[in-house]
N, C-alpha and C positions, 0 to 999 in steps of 0.2 A: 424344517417346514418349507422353506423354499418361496422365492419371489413370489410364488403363485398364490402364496398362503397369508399373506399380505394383503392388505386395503390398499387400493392405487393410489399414487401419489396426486389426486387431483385437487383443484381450489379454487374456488368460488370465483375470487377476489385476491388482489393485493393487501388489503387486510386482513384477512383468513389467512395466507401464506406467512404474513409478521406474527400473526401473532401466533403460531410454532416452531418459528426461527431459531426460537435460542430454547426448546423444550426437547431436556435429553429423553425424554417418556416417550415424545412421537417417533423422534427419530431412532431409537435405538432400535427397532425391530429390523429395518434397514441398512443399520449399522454393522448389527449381529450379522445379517445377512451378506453384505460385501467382507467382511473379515473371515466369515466361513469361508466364502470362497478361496480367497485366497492362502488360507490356511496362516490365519493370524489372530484368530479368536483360542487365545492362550492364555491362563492365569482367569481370576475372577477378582474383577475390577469393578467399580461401581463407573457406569457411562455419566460423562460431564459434557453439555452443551456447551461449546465454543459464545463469547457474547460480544455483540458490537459490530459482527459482520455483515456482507450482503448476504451469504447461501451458508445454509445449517451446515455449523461441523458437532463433532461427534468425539471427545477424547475420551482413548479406552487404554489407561495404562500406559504404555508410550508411544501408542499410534492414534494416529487422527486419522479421522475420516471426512471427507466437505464433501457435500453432495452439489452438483448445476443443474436446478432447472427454476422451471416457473415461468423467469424473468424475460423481458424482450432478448438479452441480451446473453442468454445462458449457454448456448453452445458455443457463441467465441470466447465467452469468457473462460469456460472450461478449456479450448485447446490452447488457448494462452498462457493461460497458468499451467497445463502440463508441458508445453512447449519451453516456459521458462523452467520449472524444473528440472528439464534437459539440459538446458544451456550451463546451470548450476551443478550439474552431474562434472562437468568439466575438471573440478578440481576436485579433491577428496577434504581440501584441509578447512574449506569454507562451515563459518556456522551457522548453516541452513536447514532446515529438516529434508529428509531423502526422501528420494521419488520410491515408493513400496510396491505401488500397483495403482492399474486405473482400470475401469468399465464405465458399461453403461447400464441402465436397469429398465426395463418395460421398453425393449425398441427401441432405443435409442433414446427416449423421452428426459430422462433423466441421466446426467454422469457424473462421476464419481472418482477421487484422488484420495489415495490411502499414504500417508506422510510418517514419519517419525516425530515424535515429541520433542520441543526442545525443553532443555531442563528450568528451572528458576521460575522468576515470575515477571509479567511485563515490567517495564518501568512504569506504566501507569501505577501500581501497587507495591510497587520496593521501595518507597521511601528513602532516596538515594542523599545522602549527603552532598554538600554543595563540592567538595574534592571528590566523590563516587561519578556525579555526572560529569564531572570533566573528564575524570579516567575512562567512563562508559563511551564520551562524547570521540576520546583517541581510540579506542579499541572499534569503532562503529568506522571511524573514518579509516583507519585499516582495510577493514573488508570489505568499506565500497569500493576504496582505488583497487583494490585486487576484482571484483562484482565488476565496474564499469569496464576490467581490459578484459571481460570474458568475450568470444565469439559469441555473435547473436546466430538464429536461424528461423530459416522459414517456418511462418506460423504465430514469428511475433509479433506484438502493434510496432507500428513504425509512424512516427510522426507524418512524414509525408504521404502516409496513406488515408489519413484522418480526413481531407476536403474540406469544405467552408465550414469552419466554427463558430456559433455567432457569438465572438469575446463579449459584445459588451452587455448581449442581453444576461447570459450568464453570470457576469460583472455583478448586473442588477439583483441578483438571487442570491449575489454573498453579501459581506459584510464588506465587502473592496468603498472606499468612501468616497459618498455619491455623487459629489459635486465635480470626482476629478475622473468620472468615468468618459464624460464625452470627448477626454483625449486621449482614453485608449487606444484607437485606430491610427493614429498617427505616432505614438508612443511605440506600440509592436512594430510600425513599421520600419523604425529605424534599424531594427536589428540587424548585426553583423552575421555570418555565415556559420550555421550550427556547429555545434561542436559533439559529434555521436558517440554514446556509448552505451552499451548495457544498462539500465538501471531498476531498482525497485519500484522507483513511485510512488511510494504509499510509505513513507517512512515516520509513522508516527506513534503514539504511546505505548496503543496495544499491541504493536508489530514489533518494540526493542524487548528482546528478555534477557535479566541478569539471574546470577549467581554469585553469591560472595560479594557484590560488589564491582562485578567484571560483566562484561557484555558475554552471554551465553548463547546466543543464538538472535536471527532477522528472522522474521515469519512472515504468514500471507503473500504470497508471490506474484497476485492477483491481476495487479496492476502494472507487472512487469512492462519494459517497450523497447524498441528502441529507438530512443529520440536523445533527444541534445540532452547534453550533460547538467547543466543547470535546473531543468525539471524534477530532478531531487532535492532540489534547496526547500521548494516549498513545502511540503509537508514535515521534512525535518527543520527545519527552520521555524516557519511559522507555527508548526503543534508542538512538534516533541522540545526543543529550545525551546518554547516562549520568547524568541527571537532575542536569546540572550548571544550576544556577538563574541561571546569568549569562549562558549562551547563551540560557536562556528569555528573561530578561528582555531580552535585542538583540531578538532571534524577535518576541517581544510589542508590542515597541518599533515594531519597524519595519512590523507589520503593520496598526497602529494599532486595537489589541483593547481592548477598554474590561475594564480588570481591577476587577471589581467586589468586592465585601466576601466572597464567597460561592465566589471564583473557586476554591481549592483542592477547595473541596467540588465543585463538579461538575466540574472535572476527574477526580477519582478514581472519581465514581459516571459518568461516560461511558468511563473505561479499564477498567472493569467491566464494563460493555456491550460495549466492545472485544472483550476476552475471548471473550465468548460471543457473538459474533458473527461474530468470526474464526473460531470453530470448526467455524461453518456452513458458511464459504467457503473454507476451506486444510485439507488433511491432519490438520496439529497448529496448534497455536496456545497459545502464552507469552506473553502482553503486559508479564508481572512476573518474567521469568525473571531480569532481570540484580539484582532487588532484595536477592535474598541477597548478594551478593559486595559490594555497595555500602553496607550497613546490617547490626546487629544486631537481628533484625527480631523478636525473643522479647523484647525489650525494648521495645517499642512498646504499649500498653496497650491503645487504643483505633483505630476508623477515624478519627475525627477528627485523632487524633494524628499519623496515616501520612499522612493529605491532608495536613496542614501539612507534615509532614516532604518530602515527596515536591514539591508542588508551589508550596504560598506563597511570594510574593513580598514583600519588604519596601519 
């Protein structure tokens, strides 16, 4: 039938656009469509909506499809995410889904990254044993220390390209607890001198997938950058851990992180930056959402206090 044969991708609203985000019925005509092209529409597969994301993906068998648009923010996000699937082309032995193909559809208006499936199922859904996630926790910390020594390239976020973020308003939009937010700004300030590396950023539930019990694959690429190394703590720390410090320490372990005297501290002042940086790139964004049910956080006096609580290691 061909693009032309197709209803355009237009939307009212941001709520008209959610609410066929995760519906494999809309998007599959489009799907069908990009996988013809590229000569990847093989086998007869029932299409499955991707759920939990910013931009509709589309699983057909063992290829994905994620479409960018809509959003304010949909053509960087798209050259970013293809930009870091470049950077991950690098190695062959990574467990990341491959880069298959990309376009665009209607002029530009919309684009599109056709990926590999990984196998298993998030850890959100694998019901890992308490020895499964430690092991998941060493296999995960593997691939970032090999992830973080990839060359970056032009095309990707870079921290210092980011400008004035306003940390504490975005503070006020999480669950970060409220009384110790007006010493954020002098809190970040202290920070010692970055420390760059490749990273994921977005290292949380639905992005780890197992098999057997073993780490099978990182997804979503989305929020790749390259900024300080620390800014991976927070979403693997604070979502995927449940800020359990003994998966940290496997994680830390095995990715061979040099934990310096200072480490709590700018892990907290980069899940800070999280925050509000997330806010730039997704709908909503909680980087501290789970801290209330985990801590009595009106008893916490200080940031300093909440960095050790949160992230020092012994």
């Amino acid at each position: 039938m061909g693009i032309e044969g197709i209803r355009k991708l237009d939307f009212t609203s941001l709520e008209t656009f959610l609410e066929q985000l995760e519906s494999a019925v809309f998007w599959w005509p489009y799907a069908q469509e990009v996988l013809r092209r590229h000569d990847l529409l093989v086998g007869e597969f029932d299409p499955i909506a991707g759920t939990g994301g910013t931009y509709p993906t589309v699983i057909y068998g063992d290829v994905v499809v994620k479409f960018f648009g809509y959003t304010q923010n949909w053509q960087a996000s798209y050259e970013l995410e293809k930009a870091a699937q470049e950077v991950l082309m690098q190695s062959d032995v990574l467990a990341v889904p491959k880069l298959l193909a990309s376009g665009n559809l209607y002029a530009n208006r919309w684009s599109y990254l056709v990926t590999t499936r990984m196998p298993g199922e998030s850890w959100e859904h694998a019901e890992l044993t308490v020895w499964q996630r430690e092991m998941v926790a060493t296999d995960l910390g593997a691939q970032i220390g090999q992830i973080h020594a990839l060359e970056p390239q032009t095309g990707l976020g870079d921290m210092r390209q980011w400008g004035e973020l306003d940390l504490v308003a975005a503070a006020r939009k999480s669950s970060f607890p409220t009384h110790l937010i007006p010493g954020i700004r002098a809190y970040v300030a202290s920070i010692s001198a970055p420390d760059m590396a490749f990273v994921h950023g977005d290292l949380m539930e639905r992005h780890i997938f197992i098999a057997n019990g073993r780490l099978s694959g990182v997804i979503d690429w989305g929020d790749a950058a390259f900024q300080e190394r620390h800014y991976e703590l927070a979403k693997l720390h604070l979502d995927l851990f449940d800020c359990d410090k003994q998966l940290l320490a496997r994680f830390l372990e095995a990715s061979e992180w040099t934990v310096t005297a200072d480490f709590a501290h700018k892990a907290l002042v980069y899940a800070i930056y999280r925050q509000a940086h997330g806010l730039v790139q997704h709908h909503t964004m909680d980087v501290f959402f789970k801290l209330p049910k985990l801590f009595d956080l009106e008893k916490i006096a200080t940031i300093e206090e909440l960095a050790d609580i949160l992230f020092k290691i012994e």
